[in-house]
C-alpha positions, 0 to 999 in steps of 0.5 A: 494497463494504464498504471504498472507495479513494480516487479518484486523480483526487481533488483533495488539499487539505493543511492547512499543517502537512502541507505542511511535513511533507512538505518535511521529510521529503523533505528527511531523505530526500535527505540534507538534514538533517546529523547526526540533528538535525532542526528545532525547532519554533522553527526551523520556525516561523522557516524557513517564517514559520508559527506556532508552532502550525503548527510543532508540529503538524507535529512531531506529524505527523513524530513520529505517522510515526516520522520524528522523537522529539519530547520535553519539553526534548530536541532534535528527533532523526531516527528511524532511516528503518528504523523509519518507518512505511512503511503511511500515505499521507502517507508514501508520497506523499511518498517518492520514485519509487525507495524506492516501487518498493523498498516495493513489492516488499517488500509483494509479499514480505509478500503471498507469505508470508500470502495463499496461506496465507489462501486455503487457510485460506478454503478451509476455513471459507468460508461461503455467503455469503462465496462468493456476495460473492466470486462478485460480485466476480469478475463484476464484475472481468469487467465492469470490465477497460477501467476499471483504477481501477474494477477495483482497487477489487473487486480489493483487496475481493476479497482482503480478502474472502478475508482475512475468510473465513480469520478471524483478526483479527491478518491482516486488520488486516495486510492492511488496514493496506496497502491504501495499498501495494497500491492502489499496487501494483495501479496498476501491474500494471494497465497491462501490456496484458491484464493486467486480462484476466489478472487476472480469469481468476487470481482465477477460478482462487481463487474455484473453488478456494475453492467445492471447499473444497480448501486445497491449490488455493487455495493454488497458485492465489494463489501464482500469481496473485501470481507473475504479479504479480511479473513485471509489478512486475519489469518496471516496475522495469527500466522505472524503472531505464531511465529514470532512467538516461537522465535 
């Protein structure tokens, strides 16, 4: 597998400046910051007793992520929340349940849009090779349906692999760039009941769409597979909803 997924057992260890980062963000988020004025670098340094180092370094942090514009002599100011950069972790980690649910449909919406045009676009110009790695991953995936973390590492290699076949750089950069997103995405679509079962079957249905050369199948194939998809990421929402409602 040319590209991992981090362990979601892996234990996170976070140097000092993220860790403000992520108390500034979440406070931006709640509301918590009045004005689009966000803290100097002295005013974190004297809220949190770190140094000054630690304070700009975590502007850089929140600048990197286009939460905040950081510039010579200039307050600190609070970026439009349209504009942040919503394809890293840290900020992903850092959101709130609500706004990841919202991120994730809209990657859904993305994925609609490219990959069934990148599958028939492999269809066309799929090496060998390409499908011998492709049919790897479907045994695999055949292998792993009790192993949801397992299974959504060949899943993600899988659609990369189909993204590679299409070959143009522009899209697998895209779709390499929110791998975050849809190891999230995937998380949750694996829980359903038999949907890793389902899941397999769908990219089967890809693959021999792929080995007939036929653009159009492939195409319909993964429109499909991304449909099931949906209804599995709609029901977890409404699942959400629930229970925020309860609380």
């Amino acid at each position: 597998m040319q590209r991992g997924q981090e362990s979601p057992d892996a234990v996170k260890v976070r140097t000092l400046p993220v860790q403000v980062a992520a108390l500034l963000t979440r406070r931006i988020v709640s509301g918590g910051i009045d004005g689009g004025r966000a803290p100097s670098e002295l005013d974190i340094s004297r809220e949190f007793g770190v140094s000054r180092v630690v304070a700009r370094e975590t502007l850089k942090i929140l600048a990197s992520l286009d939460i905040v514009d950081v510039a010579q002599g200039r307050r600190v100011v609070v970026r439009p929340s349209a504009e942040w950069d919503y394809l890293s972790p840290l900020l992903i980690e850092w959101l709130p349940t609500e706004i990841v649910g919202e991120l994730l449909q809209e990657l859904h919406q993305t994925r609609v849009l490219l990959e069934p045009e990148l599958a028939a676009m492999a269809a066309v110009g799929v090496t060998d090779a390409t499908l011998d790695r492709l049919k790897a991953e479907i045994d695999r995936m055949a292998e792993l349906e009790a192993d949801p973390n397992a299974y959504l590492e060949v899943d993600h290699e899988f659609h990369m692999e189909i993204c590679r076949a299409a070959d143009n750089r522009i899209l697998d950069r895209i779709m390499y760039s929110a791998r975050w997103l849809g190891t999230a995405s995937r998380r949750i679509t694996n829980e359903a009941p038999a949907a890793l079962a389902k899941a397999t079957a769908d990219h089967t249905e890809i693959y021999e769409a792929i080995v007939a050369r036929d653009p159009d199948r492939a195409r319909a194939a993964m429109r499909k597979h991304l449909a099931n998809n949906s209804a599995l990421l709609a029901e977890k929402e409404k699942q959400t909803r629930r229970a925020t409602r309860r609380r």
